[in-house]
C-alpha positions in Angstrom: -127.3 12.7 25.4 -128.4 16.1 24.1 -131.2 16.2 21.3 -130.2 16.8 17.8 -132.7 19.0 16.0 -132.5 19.7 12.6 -134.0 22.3 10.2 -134.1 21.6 6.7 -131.8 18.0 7.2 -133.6 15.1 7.0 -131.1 12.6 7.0 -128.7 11.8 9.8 -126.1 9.8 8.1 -123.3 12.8 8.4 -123.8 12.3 11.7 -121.1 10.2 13.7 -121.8 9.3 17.3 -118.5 11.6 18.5 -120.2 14.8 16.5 -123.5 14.0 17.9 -122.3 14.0 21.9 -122.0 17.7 21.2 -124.8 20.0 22.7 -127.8 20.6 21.0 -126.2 21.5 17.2 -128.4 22.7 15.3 -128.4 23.4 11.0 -130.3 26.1 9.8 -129.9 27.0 5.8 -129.4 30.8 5.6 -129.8 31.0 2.2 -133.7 29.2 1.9 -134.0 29.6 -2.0 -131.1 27.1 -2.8 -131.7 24.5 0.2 -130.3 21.2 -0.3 -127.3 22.6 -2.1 -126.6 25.6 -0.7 -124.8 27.1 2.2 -125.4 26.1 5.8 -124.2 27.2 9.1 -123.7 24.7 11.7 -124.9 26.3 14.8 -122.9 24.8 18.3 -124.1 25.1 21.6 -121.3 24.6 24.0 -118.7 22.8 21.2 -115.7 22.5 23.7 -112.4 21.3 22.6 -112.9 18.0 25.1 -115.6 16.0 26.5 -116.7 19.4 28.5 -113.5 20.6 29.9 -110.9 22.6 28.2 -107.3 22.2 29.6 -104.3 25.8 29.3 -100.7 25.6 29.9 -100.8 29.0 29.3 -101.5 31.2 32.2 -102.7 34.1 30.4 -105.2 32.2 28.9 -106.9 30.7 31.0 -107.3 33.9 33.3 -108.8 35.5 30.5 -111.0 32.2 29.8 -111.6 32.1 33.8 -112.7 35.7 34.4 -116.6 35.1 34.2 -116.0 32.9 37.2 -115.7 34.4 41.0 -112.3 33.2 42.8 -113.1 31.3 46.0 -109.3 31.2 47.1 -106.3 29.5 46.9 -105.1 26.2 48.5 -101.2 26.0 49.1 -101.0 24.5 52.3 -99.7 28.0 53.4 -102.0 26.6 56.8 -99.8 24.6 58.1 -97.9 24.7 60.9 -94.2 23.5 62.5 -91.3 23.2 60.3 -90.7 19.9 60.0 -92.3 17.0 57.4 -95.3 15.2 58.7 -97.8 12.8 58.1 -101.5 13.5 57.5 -104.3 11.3 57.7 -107.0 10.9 55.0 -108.7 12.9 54.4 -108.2 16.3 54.4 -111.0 18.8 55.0 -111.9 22.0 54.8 -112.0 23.7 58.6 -110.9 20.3 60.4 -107.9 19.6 62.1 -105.6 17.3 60.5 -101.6 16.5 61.4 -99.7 19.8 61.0 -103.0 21.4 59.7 -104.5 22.8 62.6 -107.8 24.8 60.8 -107.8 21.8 57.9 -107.4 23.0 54.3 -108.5 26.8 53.3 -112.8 26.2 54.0 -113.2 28.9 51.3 -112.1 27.0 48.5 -113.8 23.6 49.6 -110.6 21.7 48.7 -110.6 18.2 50.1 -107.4 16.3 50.0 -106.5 12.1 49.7 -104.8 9.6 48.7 -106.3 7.0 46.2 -104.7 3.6 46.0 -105.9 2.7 42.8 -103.4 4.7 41.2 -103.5 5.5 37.9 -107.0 3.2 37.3 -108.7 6.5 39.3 -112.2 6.2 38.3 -113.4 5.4 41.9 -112.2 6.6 45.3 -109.6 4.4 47.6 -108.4 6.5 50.2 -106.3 5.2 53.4 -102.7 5.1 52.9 -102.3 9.1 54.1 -100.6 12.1 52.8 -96.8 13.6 53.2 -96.7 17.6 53.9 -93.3 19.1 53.2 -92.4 22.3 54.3 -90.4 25.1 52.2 -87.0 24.5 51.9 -87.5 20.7 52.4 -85.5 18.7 49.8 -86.1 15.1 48.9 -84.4 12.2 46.9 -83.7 14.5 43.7 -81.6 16.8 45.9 -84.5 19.8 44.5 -84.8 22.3 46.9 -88.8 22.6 47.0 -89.8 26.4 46.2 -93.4 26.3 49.2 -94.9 24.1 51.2 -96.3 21.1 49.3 -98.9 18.1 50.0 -98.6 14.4 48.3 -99.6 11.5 48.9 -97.3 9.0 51.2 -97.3 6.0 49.4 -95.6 5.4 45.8 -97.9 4.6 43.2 -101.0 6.1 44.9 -102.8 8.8 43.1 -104.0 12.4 44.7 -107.3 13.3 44.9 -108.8 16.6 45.1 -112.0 16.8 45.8 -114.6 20.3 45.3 -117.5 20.8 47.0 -118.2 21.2 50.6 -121.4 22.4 52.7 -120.4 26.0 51.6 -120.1 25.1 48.1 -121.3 22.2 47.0 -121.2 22.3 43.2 -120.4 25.4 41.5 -116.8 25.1 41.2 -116.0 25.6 37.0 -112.7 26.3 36.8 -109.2 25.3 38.6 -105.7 25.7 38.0 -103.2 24.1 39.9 -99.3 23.2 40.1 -98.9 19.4 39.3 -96.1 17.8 41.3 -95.0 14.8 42.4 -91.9 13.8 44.8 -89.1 11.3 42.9 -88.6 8.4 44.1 -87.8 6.5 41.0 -85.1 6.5 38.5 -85.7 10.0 37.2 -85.8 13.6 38.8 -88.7 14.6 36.5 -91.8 12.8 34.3 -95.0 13.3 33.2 -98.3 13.4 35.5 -101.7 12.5 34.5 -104.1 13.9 35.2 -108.1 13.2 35.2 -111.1 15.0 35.9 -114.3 14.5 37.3 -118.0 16.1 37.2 -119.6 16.6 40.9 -121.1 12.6 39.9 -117.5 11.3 39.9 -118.7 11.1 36.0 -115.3 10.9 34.3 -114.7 14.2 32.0 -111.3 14.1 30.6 -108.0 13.4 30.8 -104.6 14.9 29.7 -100.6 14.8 30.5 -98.4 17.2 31.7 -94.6 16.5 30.5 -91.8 17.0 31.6 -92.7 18.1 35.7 -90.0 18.4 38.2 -89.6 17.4 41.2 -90.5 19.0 44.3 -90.1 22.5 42.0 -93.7 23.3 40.9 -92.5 24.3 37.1 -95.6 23.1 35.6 -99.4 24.5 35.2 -102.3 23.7 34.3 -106.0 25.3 34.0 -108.8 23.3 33.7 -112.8 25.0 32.7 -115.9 22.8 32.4 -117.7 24.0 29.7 -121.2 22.1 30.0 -123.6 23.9 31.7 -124.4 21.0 33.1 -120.9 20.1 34.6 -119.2 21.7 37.7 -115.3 20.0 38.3 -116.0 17.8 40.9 -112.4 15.8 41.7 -108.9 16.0 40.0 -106.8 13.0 40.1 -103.0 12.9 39.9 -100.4 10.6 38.9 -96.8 10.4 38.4 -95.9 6.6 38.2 -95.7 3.5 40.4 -92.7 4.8 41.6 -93.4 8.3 42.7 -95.2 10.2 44.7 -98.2 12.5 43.5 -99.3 15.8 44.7 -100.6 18.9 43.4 -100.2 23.0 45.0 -101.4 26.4 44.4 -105.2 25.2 43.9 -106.7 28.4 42.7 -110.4 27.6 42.8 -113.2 29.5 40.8 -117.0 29.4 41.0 -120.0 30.6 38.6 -122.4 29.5 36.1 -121.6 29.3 32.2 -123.4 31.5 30.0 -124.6 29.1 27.1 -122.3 29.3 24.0 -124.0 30.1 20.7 -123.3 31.1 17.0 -126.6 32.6 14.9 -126.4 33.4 11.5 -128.2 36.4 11.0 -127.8 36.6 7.5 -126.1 35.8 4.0 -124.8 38.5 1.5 -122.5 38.9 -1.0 -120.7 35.4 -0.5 -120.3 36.1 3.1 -121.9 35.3 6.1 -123.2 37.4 9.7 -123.2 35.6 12.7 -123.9 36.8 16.2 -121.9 35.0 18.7 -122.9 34.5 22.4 -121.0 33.7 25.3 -119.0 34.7 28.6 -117.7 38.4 28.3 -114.0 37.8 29.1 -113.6 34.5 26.8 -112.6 34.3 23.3 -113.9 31.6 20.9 -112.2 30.3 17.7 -114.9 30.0 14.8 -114.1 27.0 12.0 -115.7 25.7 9.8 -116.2 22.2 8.0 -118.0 20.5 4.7 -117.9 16.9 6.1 -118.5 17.5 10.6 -115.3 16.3 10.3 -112.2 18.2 9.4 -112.8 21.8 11.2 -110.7 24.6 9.7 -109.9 27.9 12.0 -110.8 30.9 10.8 -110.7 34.1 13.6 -110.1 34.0 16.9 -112.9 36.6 18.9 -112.7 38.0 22.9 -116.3 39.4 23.9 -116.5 41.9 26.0 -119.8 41.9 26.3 -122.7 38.8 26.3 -122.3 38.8 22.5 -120.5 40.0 19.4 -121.9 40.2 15.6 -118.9 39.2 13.1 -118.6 38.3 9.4 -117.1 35.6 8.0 -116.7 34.9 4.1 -118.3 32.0 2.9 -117.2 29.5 -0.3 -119.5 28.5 -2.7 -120.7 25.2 -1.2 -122.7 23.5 1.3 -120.4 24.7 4.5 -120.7 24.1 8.5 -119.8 26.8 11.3 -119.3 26.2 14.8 -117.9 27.8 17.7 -114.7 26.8 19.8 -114.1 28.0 23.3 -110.2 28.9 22.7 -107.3 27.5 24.4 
């Protein structure tokens, strides 16, 4: 749990145990004549929107959020060979032969690839019941004609693992985007797929749910960034239901380090306020602010270009808090 240090605060009772988790805030007053009743900015280091990741169904976004980060490559099965469905063993691996895989998955992205038997309750690794590859043009219960080759797992109600991090790259992967899908098997040609994320640890991070996926056609997207500088994505979990079966294509992997997040208040004059804000050139950052740490208004939305950007913000007449947001 990161510090809390506080300047000019001396108690803690405003602070609950879900604002606290957040890295190393820290409350200066900026306008030192009035302290105790004046003005103060509420200075966030790394203040994601989750527990250290941030999730984009937006393309555009998260490319714009991701371009800090170097792309390793992209896993979409595109290495395997034959025309015709097979089964693969557990586990996948970068550079090792493996059923109609004969190099493995893509060794630059360090994608490993299982099942996990515990389904939905994903929180450890189960592997053993195998994987089903599928190649273009194959089309399963639904009657979908699938778009590219796809992997998933074999057995209904398993979950699909994939796993970062091999001996070329053992734990710098920050961002990922990826196609959730799943093959039907159920009552319904589409649902919603869960997914959860894991630090290099197998420290859960976060979860969320994609709606409405189809199967076998790869509609649906999703980009996930760790935003701790002390987390690297270390596993995604999949899954559909106890009646389908769970995969996930175009694994676009990205590598890096985070540059830490910071708002400094430079200044108050004339009811407003000067911050310098510091971060990943590439990224933009929603600034809010709050009287309580716990209703956040927005107020602008800021791309850097560079390291940093000095902005002004008006500021009300009353004891006020200021953070920073990595946007979505």
């Amino acid at each position: 749990m990161p510090k809390l240090d506080q300047v000019n605060l001396t108690k803690h009772s405003l602070m609950s145990p879900l604002h606290r988790f957040f890295a190393q805030m820290v409350l200066r007053c900026v306008k030192p004549a009035a302290c105790g009743s004046s003005l103060m900015a509420a200075l966030w280091l790394t203040a994601a929107a989750h527990a250290g990741v941030v999730f984009y169904t937006v393309p555009a976004n998260f490319n714009a959020a991701a371009a800090p980060y170097t792309l390793l490559g992209t896993e979409d099965w595109s290495s395997a060979t034959g025309t015709n469905i097979a089964d693969v063993t557990d586990p996948l691996l970068p550079g090792v032969a493996n059923g109609p895989f004969p190099t493995g998955s893509k060794p630059a992205t360090g994608v490993q690839a299982q099942s996990n038997a515990n389904g939905a309750n994903a929180d450890n690794l189960n592997p053993g019941d195998g994987m089903f590859y599928s190649p273009t043009g194959y089309s399963g219960f639904s009657g979908h004609i699938q778009p590219s080759q796809q992997l998933s797992v074999n057995q209904t109600g398993d979950s699909f693992d994939v796993i970062f991090g091999d001996t070329n790259n053992p734990s710098n992967v920050k961002a990922v985007s990826l196609s959730p899908m799943f093959y039907q098997l159920g009552a319904s040609s589409s649902g919603n797929i869960t997914i959860r994320v894991y630090n290099q640890a197998n420290v859960f991070l976060d979860t969320t749910t994609v709606s409405n996926v189809q199967d076998s056609l790869e509609n649906a997207y999703l980009g996930i960034i760790a935003t701790n500088n002390s987390d690297t994505i270390g596993r995604i979990n999949l899954w559909a239901s106890s009646q389908d079966a769970s995969g996930a294509d175009n694994i676009a992997v990205y590598a890096g380090t985070t540059s830490p997040v910071t708002l400094h208040a430079d200044g108050w004059a004339t009811n407003s306020f000067t911050f310098t804000l510091t971060g990943n050139p590439g990224s933009s950052y929603v600034i809010q602010s709050s009287s309580n740490l716990v209703n956040w208004t927005s107020l602008q939305t800021n791309q850097l270009s560079s390291n940093s950007l000095q902005l002004k913000i008006s500021a009300p007449a009353r004891a006020q808090m200021y953070r920073a947001q990595l946007a979505q």
